[in-house]
TIKOLMI-141045 format. One record per residue (C-alpha): x, y, z. Coordinates in Angstrom, 1 decimal. Example, Ala and Ser with C-alpha at 12.3 -4.5 7.8 and 13.67 -1.06 7.14 Angstrom:
% TIKOLMI-141045
     px     py     pz
   12.3   -4.5    7.8
   13.7   -1.1    7.1
% end
This chain:
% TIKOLMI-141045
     px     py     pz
    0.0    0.0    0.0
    1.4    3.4   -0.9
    1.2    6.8    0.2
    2.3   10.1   -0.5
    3.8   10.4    3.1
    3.9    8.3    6.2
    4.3   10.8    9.5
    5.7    9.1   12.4
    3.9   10.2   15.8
    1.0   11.9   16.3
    1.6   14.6   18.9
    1.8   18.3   17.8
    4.5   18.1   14.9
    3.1   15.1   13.5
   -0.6   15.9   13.6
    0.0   19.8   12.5
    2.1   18.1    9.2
   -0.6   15.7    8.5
   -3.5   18.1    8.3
   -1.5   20.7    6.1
   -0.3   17.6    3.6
   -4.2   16.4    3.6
   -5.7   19.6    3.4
   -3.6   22.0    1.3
   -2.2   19.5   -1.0
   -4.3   16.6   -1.3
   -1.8   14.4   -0.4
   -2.8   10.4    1.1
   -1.1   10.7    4.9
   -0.4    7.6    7.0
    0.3    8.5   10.9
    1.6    6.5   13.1
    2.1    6.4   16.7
    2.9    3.0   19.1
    0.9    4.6   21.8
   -2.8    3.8   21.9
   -3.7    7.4   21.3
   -3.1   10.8   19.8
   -2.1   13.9   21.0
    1.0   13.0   22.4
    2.3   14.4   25.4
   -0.6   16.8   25.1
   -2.7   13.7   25.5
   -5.7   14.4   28.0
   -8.8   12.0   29.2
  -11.4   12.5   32.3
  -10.4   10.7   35.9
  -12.5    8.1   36.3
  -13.4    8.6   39.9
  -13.5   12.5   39.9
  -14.3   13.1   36.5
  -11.2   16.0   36.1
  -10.0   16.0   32.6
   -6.2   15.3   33.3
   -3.1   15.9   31.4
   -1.7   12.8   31.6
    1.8   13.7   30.6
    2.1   16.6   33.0
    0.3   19.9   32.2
    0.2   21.6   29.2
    0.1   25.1   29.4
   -0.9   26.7   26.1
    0.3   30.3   25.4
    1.6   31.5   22.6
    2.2   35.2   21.0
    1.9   34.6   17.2
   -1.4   35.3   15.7
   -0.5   32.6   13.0
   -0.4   29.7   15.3
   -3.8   30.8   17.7
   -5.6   31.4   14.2
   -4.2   27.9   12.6
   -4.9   26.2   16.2
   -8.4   27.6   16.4
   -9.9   25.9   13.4
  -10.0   23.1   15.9
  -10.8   24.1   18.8
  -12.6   26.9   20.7
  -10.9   28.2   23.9
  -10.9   28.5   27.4
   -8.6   31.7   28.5
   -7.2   31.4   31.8
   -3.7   32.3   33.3
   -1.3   29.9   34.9
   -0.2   30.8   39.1
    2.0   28.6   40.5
    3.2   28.4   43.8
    6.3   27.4   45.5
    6.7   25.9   48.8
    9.8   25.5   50.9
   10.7   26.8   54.3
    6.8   25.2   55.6
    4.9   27.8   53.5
    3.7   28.6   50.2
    5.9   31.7   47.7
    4.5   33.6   44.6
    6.6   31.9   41.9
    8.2   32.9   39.4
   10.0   35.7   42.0
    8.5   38.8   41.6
    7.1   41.8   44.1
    4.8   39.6   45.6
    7.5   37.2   46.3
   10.0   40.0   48.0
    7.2   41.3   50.0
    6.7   38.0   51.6
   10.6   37.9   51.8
   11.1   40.6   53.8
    7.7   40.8   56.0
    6.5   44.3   54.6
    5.2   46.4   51.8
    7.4   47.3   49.4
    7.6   49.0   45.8
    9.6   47.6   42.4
   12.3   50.6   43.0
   13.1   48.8   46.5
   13.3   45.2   45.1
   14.8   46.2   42.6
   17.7   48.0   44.3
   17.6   45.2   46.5
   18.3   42.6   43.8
   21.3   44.9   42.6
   23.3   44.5   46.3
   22.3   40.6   46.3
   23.4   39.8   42.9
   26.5   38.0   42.3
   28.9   39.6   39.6
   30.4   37.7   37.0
   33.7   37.9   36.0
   34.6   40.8   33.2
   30.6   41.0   32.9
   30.6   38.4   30.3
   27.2   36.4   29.9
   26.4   33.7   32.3
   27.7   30.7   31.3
   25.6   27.9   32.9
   22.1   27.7   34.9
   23.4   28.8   38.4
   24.9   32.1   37.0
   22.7   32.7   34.9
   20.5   32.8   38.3
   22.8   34.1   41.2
   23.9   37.2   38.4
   20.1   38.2   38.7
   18.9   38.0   42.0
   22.1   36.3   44.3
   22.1   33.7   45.8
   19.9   33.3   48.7
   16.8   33.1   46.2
   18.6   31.0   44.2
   18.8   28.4   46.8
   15.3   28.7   48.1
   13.9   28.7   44.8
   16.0   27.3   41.9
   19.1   25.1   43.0
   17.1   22.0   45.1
   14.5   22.1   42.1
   16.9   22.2   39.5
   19.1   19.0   41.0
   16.0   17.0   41.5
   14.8   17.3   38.0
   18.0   17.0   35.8
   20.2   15.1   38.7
   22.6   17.2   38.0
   24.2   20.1   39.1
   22.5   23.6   38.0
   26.1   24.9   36.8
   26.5   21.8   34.6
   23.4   22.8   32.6
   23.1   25.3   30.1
   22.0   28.8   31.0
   18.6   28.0   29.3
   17.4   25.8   31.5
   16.8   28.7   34.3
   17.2   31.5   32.6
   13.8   30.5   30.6
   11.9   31.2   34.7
   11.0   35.1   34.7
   12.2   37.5   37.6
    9.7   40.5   37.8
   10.4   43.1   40.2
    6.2   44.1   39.1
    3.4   42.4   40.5
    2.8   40.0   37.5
    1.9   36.6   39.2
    1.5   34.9   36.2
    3.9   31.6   35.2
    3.8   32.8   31.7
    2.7   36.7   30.2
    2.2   35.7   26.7
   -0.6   37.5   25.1
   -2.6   34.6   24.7
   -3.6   32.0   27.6
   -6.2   29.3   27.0
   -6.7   25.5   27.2
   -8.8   24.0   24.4
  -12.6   23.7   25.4
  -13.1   20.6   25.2
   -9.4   19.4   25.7
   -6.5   18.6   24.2
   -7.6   14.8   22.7
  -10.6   16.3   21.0
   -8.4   18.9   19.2
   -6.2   16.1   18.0
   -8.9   14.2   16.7
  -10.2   17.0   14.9
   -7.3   17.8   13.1
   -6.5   14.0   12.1
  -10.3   13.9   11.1
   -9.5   14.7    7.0
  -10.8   12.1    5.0
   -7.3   11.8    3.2
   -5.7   10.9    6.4
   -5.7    7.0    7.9
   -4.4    6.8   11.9
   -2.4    3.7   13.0
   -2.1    3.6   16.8
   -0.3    1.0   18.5
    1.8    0.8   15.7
    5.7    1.1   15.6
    7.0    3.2   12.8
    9.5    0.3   11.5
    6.5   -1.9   11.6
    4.6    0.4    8.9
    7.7    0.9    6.9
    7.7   -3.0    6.5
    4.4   -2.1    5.1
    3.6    0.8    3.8
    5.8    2.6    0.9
    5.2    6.7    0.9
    7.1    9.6   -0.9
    8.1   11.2    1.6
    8.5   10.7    5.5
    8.0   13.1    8.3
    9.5   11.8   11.2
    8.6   13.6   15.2
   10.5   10.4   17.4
   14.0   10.5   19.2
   16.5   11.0   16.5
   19.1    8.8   17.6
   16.2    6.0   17.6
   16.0    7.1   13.7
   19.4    6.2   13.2
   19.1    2.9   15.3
   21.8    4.8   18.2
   24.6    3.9   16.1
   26.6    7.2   17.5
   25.3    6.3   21.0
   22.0    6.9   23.1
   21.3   10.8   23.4
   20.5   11.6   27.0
   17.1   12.4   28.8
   15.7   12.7   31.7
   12.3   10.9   31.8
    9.5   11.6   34.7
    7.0    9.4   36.5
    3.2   11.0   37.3
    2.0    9.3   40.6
   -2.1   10.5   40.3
   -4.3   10.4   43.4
   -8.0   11.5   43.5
   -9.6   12.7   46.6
  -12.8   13.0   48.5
  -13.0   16.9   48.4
  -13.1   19.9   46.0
  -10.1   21.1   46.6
   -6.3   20.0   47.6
   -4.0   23.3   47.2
   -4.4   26.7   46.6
   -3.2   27.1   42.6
   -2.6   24.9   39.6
    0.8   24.0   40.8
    2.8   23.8   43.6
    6.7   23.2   43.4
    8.6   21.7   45.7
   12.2   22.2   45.4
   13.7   21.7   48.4
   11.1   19.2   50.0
   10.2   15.5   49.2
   11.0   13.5   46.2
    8.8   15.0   43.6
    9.3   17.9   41.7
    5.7   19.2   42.0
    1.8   18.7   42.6
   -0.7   19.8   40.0
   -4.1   20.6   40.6
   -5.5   20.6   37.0
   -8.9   21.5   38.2
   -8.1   25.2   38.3
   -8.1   25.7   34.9
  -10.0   23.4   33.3
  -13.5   24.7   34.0
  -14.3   22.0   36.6
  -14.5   24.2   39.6
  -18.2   22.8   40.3
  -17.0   18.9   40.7
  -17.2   17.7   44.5
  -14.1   15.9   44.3
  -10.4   16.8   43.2
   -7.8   14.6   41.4
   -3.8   15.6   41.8
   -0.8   14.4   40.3
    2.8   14.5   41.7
    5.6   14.2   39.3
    8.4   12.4   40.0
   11.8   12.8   37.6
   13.2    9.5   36.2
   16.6    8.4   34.6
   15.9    7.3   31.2
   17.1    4.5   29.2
   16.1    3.9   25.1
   12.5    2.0   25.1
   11.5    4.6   27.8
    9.5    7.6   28.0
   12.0   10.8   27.0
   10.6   14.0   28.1
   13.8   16.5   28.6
   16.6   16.6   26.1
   19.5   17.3   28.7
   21.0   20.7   28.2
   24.5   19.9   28.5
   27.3   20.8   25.8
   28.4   16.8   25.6
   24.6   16.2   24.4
   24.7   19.1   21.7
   27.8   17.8   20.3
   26.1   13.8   20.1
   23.0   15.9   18.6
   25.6   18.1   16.3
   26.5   14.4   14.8
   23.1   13.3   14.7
   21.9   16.7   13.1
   24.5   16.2   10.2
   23.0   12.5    9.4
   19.7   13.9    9.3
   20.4   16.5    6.8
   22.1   13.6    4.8
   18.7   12.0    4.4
   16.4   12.3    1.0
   12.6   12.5    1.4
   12.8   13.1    4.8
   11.6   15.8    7.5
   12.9   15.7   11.2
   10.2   17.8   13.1
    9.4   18.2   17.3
   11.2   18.3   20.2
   12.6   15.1   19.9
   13.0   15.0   16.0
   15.8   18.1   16.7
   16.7   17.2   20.3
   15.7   20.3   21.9
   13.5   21.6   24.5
   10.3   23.7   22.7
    6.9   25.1   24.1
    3.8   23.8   22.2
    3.0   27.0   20.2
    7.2   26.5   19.0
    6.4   22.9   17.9
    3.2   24.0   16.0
    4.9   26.9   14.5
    8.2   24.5   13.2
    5.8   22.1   11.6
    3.7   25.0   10.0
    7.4   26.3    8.7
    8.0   22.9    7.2
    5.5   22.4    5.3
    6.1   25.1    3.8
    9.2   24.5    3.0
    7.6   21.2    1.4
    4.8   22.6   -0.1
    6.4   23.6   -3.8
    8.4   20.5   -3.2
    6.5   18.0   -3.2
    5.3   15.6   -6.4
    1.6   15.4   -7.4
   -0.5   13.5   -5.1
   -1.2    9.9   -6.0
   -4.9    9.2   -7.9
% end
């Protein structure tokens, strides 16, 4: 059986492909995924006992600030806005997090105003050398707002989730957490904050609905390819499992979601919680706040646990460290080696990207494919 392209997974990059092929082009589209649904990591389905639609990868926080990708997203979906407050608790209470005036206030047991904080954070921060840019996740902290804050807030969470230390990882991996010396709360301040109505799945299953389109679940991709013979291939998976880890296993840190539903409406006071410097897990989420649910009499919450990862697993985090760029670097150049083929998503290019980034990288590569493409198959 032919078709004109066989896409490999079905999360964000895969499904966003698919439709454009099938819509714009006409073109037959095989997708494949081994898990027994769609959507990914953005995969969502109700509690059984409570009824609360989880996020059973860990939430999914949509925001985004191109018009292009909220008006390409909402042929699928109508939206719920909300904004994303997290807390953070350590020292037997809960902080405003990211840091910001709130935060300080708390910190230092009065009012205060932004000049104050901010003149504050210039005495606590910790020069570098020569100014020069920090060069790794603890500077890239400490340089901002010293270290004190960094080791309530940052350093405990940071070694729990990557296992290693925060000045082995690259500057991204903090420096993407806002510091606001203003009164903005919010996780994220993108322009636009929303969860799909009716969920992530049912987005997913709208866009894969084209009649041009066929969805294989529980299918491996090496499996179809045995098959199924297409034109061209998009491929979203782990790209050293592309090339069969013949340069070696890239690194990742996987997680585990422990879920527990309870007999009340409510467990904590915001969508999230983090724990750095407490217990095992990384964070509770609360998924409830945002999804609309607010009426049900009972609550479901999930604590997420980071998890070593070996190949066959679940990888969730590329690790940000310059001895996985340089594996990737070798990878990348394999990749470009290929005909007929398009590596898309976070794992496809080994890197760490927000779901409006992944949507707007697959929307970019199809048009990139779009004049190149041969005539669809009769």
């Amino acid at each position: 059986m032919h078709f004109d392209c066989l896409v490999v997974g079905a999360g964000f990059a895969g499904a966003v492909m698919a439709e454009r092929l099938a819509s714009q082009l006409g073109q037959r589209v095989l997708v494949v995924d081994r898990r027994d649904h769609v959507a990914g990591n953005a995969f969502d389905a109700p509690d059984r006992r409570s009824g609360v639609l989880l996020h059973r990868y860990g939430p999914h926080y949509f925001r985004t600030n191109s018009p292009r990708i909220r008006e390409y997203l909402s042929q699928f979906t109508e939206w719920r806005p909300t904004e994303y407050k997290i807390l953070a608790w350590t020292d037997g209470r809960f902080w405003p997090f990211p840091v910001n005036l709130n935060t300080f206030e708390q910190l230092i047991g009065r009012a205060s105003t932004s000049e104050e904080m901010a003149d504050t954070l210039e005495k606590w921060r910790v020069a570098l050398p020569d100014g020069r840019p920090p060069a790794n996740s603890e500077e890239v902290i400490v340089s901002q707002i010293g270290r004190a804050l960094y080791e309530k807030f940052f350093e405990g969470y940071t070694r729990k989730q990557w296992r290693r230390e925060p000045r082995e990882l690259d500057p991204s991996v903090c420096g993407r957490i806002p510091i606001r010396t203003n009164r903005d709360d919010r996780y994220v301040n993108d322009s636009f904050q929303a969860l799909p109505r009716d969920g992530y799945t049912r987005l997913f299953e709208r866009m894969l609905a084209h009649p041009l389109i066929e969805v294989r679940l529980k299918t491996d991709y090496r499996e179809a390819r045995a098959q199924v013979s297409c034109t061209h291939l998009v491929y979203t998976g782990p790209i050293d499992e592309y090339f069969d880890h013949s340069l070696g296993p890239l690194p990742y840190r996987s997680l585990r979601f422990e879920p527990e539903t309870l007999e009340q409406p409510w467990f904590q006071p915001a969508v999230q919680v983090n724990y750095p410097n407490d217990h095992e897990f990384t964070r509770i989420v609360e998924i409830k706040h945002i999804t609309g649910q607010a009426d049900l009499p009972m609550t479901t919450i999930v604590r997420e646990y980071p998890a070593d990862y070996a190949p066959g697993g679940e990888p969730y985090y590329p690790l940000p460290t310059a001895e996985a760029r340089a594996l990737y670097a070798r990878y990348e150049a394999r990749a470009a080696a290929e005909t007929n083929v398009s590596f898309v998503g976070r794992q496809a290019t080994y890197r760490y990207y927000n779901m409006d980034q992944v949507v707007g990288m697959a929307l970019t590569e199809y048009e990139k494919l779009r004049t190149k493409l041969p005539t669809p198959t009769a």
